[in-house]
N, C-alpha and C positions, 0 to 999 in steps of 0.2 A: 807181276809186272816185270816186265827185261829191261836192266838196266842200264842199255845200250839205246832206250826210246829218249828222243832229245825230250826236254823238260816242256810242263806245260806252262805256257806264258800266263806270268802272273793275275791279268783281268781275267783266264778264264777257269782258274783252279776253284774247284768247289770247298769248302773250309772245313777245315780237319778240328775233328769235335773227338776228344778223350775222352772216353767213359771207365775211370777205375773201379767200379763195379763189376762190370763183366770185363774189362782187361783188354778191350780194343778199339781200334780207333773207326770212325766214320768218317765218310766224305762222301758228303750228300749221300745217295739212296746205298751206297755200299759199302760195307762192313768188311774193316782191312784188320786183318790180326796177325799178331805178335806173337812171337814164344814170351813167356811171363818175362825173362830178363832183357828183354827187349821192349817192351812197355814198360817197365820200370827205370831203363836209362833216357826215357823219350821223357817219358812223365817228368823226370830227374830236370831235364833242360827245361822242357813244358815250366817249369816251376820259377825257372831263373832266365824266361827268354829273353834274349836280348844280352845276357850278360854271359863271358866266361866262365864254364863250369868244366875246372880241370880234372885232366883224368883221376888224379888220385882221392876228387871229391867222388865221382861217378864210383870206383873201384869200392871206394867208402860206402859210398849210398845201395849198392846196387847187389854187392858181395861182402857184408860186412864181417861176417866170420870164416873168410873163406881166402886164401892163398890165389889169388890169379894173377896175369900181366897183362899188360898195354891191349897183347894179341888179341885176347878174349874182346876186352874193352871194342877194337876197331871191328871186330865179326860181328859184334851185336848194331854197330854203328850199319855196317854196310850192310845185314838183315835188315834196317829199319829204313836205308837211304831206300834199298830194292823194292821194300813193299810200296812205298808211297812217293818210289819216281822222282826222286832227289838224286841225279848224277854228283859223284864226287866233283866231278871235272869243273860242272858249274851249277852249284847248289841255291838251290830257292828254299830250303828247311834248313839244313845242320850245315853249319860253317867249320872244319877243322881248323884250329887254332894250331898249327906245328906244334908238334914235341907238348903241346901245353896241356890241348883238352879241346874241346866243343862248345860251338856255340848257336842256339836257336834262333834263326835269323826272323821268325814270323812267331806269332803269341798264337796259341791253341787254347779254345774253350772247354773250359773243364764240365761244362753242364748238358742237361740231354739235350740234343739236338733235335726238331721236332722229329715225331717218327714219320718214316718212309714208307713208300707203297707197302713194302713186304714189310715194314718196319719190329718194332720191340711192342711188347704189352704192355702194362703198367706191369712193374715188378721185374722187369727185365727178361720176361722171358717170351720167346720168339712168336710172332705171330706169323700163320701160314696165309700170305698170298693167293687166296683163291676167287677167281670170279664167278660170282653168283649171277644168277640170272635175276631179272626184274621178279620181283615178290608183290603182287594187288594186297595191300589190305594185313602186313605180317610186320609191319611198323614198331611196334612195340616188341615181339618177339625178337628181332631183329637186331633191336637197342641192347638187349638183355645179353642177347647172345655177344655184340661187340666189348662188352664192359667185359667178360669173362678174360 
């Protein structure tokens, strides 16, 4: 997504559902991902939405045995603003608090979303999208096969 497209107006955004299982986020039928340390600072706010969560908790949480600065911290912000259409300029997700840290301006569901057309399986693993034609009378084979 370019993050020069204006933002989408709040009634009509579809709701961003986290799955840390498989490490990316959804919104409605589409599957938006992350490099891991970018779901991990999203997840990090996802956890305290609503409240200040300054850089040096993020840097804590996210990198904890590890030497980085602020820099790192904003690349993985503005990776996360780009995928899911959050302009710096006027955000509907991550609020920058100056010099402080981040703040998640909307609460994210941490539970499965139902699945989507092309959606997840049970178990998390990808179901192919394909359409079948009309089947007379294969009803139960059918069931069998979907469960898989």
């Amino acid at each position: 997504m370019r993050t020069d497209e204006p933002p989408v107006p709040p009634g009509t955004r579809e709701p961003l559902w986290l799955d840390p299982t498989n490490q990316w986020v959804r919104s409605g039928a589409r599957t938006l991902r992350l490099t891991p340390k970018a779901f991990a600072v999203l997840r990090l706010l996802a956890e305290h939405a609503g409240q200040l969560v300054t850089k040096q908790e993020l840097l804590a949480g996210v990198w904890p045995d590890t030497a980085v600065g602020d820099a790192v911290l904003a690349t993985v912000v503005r990776e996360i603003r780009s995928v899911l259409g959050d302009p710096a300029s006027r955000p509907w997700l991550i609020e920058t608090v100056h010099r402080r840290g981040y703040r998640l301006l909307e609460s994210l569901a941490f539970e499965a979303p139902p699945p989507a057309h092309a959606g997840v399986a049970a178990g998390g693993a990808p179901r192919l999208a394909i359409a079948l034609p009309a089947l007379v009378g294969r009803q139960t084979e059918l069931a069998r096969l979907d469960s898989w």
